[in-house]
C-alpha positions in Angstrom: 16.6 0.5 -4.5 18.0 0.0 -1.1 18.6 3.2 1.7 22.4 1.9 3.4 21.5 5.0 6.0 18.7 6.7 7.1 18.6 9.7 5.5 19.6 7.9 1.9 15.7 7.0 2.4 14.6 10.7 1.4 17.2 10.5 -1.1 15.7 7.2 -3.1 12.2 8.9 -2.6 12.8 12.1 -4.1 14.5 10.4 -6.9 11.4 7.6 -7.5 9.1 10.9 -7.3 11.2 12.1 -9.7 11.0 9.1 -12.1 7.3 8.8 -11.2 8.1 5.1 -9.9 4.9 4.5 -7.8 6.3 1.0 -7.0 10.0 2.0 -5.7 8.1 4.6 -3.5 5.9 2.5 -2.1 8.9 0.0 -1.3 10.5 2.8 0.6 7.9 2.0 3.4 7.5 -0.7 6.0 3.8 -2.8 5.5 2.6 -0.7 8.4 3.6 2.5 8.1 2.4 5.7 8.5 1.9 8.7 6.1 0.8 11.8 6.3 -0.1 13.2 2.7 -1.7 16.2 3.4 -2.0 18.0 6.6 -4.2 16.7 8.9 -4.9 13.1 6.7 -3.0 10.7 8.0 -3.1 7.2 5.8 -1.5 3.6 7.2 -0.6 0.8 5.5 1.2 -0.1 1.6 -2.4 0.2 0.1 -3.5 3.5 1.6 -0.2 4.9 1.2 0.0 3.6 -2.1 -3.0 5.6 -3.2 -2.3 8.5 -1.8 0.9 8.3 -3.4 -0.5 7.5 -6.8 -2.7 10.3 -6.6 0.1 12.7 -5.6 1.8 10.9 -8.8 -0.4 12.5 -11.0 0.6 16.3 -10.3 3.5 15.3 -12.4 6.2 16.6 -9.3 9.7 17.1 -9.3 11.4 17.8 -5.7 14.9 18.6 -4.7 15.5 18.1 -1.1 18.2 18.1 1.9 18.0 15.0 4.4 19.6 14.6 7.8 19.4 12.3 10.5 18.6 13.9 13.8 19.5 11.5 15.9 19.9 7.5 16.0 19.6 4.5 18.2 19.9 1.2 17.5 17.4 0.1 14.7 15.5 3.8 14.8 16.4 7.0 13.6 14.6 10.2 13.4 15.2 12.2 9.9 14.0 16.0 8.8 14.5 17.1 5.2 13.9 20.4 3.9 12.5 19.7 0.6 11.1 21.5 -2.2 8.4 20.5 -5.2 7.1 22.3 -8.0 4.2 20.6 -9.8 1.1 21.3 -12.0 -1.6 22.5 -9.8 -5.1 22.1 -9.8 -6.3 24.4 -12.1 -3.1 23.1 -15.0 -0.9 26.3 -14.0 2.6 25.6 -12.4 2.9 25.2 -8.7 5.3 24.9 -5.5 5.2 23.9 -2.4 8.0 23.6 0.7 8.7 21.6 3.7 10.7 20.6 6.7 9.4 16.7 7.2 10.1 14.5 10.5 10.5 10.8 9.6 11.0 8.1 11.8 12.9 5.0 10.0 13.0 1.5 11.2 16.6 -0.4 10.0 15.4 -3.6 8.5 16.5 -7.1 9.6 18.9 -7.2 5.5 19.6 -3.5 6.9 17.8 -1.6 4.5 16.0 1.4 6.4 12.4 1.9 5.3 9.8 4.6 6.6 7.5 3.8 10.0 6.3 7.6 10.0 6.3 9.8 7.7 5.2 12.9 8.4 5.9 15.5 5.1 4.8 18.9 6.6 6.6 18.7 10.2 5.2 20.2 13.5 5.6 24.0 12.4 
């Protein structure tokens, strides 16, 4: 699962979310990145991302979403997608949630893009 342009990146994670692919998420991101998986919790590196993947994993999501690149220059691009997830929450009853990310992606020296940042709830 490799992401040919940056915002194919959003694309191959919403669809290993989908699948509940912990490992093809977690490949989505460079060894360093960043992620923020709730708002104001900010995780870095593969094996904290990872985790707070997996445990995001078990909420059994599904999320549609619309990616764009914002704007692009040489091996960086900033991304948004406006995404959408419904899930089981806490308490076993259904839930959703919506967002408006900012992502910055790195191209890769094969030219596969791969998350630096990734930051799901925006600025708003």
């Amino acid at each position: 699962m490799h992401a040919a342009t940056p915002d194919e990146v959003d694309t191959l994670f919403a669809k290993a979310l989908n699948a509940g692919d912990l490992d093809a998420l977690t490949s989505l991101y460079e060894p360093d990145a960043s992620l923020m998986p709730a708002p104001g919790n900010v995780v870095v590196g593969k094996v904290a991302i990872r985790s707070a993947l997996a445990g995001f994993l078990a909420a059994k999501p599904t999320m549609t979403l619309t990616a764009r690149t914002l704007t692009q220059t040489g091996d960086l691009a900033l991304v948004t997608a406006q995404w959408q997830l419904a899930m089981s929450g806490p308490d076993g009853k259904p839930a959703t949630m919506t967002g408006q990310s900012v992502e910055v992606l790195r191209r890769q020296s094969d030219g596969r893009w791969l998350f630096a940042i990734d930051f799901p709830f925006g600025v708003g």
